[in-house]
C-alpha positions as CSV (number, residue, x, y, z in Angstrom):
1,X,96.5,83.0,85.8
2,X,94.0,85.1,84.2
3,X,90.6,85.5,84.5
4,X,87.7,87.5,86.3
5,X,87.4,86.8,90.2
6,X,85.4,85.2,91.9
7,X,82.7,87.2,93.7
8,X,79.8,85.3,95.8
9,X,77.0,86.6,97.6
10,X,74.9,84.6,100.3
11,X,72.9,83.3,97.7
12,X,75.9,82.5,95.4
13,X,77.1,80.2,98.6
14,X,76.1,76.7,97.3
15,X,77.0,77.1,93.6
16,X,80.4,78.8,94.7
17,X,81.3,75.5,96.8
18,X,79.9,73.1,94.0
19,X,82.4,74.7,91.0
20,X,85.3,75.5,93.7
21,X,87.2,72.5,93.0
22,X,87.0,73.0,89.1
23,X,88.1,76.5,90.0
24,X,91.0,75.8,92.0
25,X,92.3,73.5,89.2
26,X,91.6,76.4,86.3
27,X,94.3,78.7,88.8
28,X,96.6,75.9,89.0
29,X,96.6,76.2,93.0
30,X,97.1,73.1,95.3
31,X,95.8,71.9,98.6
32,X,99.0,73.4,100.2
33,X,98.6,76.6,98.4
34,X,94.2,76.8,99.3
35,X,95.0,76.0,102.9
36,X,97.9,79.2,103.2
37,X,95.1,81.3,101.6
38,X,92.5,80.3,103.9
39,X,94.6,80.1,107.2
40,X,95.9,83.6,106.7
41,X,99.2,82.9,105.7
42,X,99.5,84.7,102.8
43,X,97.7,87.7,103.7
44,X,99.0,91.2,102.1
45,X,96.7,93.7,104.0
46,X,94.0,93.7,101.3
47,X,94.2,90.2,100.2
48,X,95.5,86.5,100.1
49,X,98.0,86.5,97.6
50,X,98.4,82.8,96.0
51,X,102.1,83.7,94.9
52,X,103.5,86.4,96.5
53,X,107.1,85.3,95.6
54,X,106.1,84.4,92.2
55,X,104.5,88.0,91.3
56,X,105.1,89.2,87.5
57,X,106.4,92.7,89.1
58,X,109.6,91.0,90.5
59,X,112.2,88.4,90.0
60,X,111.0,84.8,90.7
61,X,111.5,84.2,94.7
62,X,110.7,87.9,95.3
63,X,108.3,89.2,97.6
64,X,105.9,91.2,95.5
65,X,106.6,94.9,95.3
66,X,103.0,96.0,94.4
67,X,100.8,98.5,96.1
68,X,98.5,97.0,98.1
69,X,95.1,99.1,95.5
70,X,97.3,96.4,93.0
71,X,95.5,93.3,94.5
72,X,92.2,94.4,93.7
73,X,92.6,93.3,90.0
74,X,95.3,90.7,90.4
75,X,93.7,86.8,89.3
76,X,95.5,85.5,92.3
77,X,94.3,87.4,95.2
78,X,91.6,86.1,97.5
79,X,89.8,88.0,99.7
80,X,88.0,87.1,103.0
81,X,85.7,88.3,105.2
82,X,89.0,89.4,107.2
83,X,90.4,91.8,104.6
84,X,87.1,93.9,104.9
85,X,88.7,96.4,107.6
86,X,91.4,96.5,105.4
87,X,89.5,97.5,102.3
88,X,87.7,100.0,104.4
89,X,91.1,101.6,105.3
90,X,91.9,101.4,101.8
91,X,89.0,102.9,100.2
92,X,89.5,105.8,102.9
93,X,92.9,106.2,102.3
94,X,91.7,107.1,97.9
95,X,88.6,109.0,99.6
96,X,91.2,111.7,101.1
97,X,93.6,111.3,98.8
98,X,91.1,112.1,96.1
99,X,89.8,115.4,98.3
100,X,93.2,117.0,97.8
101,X,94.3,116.3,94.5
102,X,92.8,116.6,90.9
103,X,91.4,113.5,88.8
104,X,94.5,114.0,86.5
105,X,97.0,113.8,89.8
106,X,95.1,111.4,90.9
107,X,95.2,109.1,87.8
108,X,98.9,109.8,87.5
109,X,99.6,108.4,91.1
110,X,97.3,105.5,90.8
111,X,96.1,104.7,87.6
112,X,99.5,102.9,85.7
113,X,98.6,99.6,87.6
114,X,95.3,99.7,85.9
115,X,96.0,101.4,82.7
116,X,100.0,100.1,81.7
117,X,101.4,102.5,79.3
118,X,102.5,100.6,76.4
């Protein structure tokens, strides 16, 4: 479940596609589990999730609790040309919150996801 992801450009397209099934296999996903992620399915605003009841922030057969800024560095997550709005909103939503608080507040709110104490 660990590893960086997967980013492709337009130019990335055909080399993407070639390594996909080898990559799919490295996550330990399944047809059932690629076909929710792609339909939509498992959308969770920002992102596919590819186990949102099997999250390491909750009991097994519990829907995830993180926030959704989480799913940006979460090996699991997929994200689509539909989650771009999303991401917008998201990136906006730090933008102001970042206008009215200091880089210390703001690291307190939403760095521990990032930077796990411990």
């Amino acid at each position: 479940m660990s590893g960086p992801p997967v980013i492709t450009g337009a130019e990335d397209t055909a080399t993407f596609a070639t390594a996909f099934p080898d990559l799919v296999g490295q996550a330990g996903l399944d047809t059932e589990v690629i076909h929710a992620l792609l339909s939509g399915e498992q959308d969770v605003f920002v992102a596919a999730c590819a186990s949102p009841l099997d999250s390491p922030l909750a009991p097994a057969g519990t829907l995830c609790p993180a926030r959704p800024w989480v799913c940006l560095l979460y090996p699991r997550a997929a994200f689509a040309p539909r989650h771009l709005p999303n991401l917008l909103r998201l990136k906006e939503y730090f933008t102001r919150r970042a206008t009215h608080m200091t880089a210390a507040q703001f690291l307190q709110v939403f760095g521990p996801p990032f930077h796990p104490a411990g």
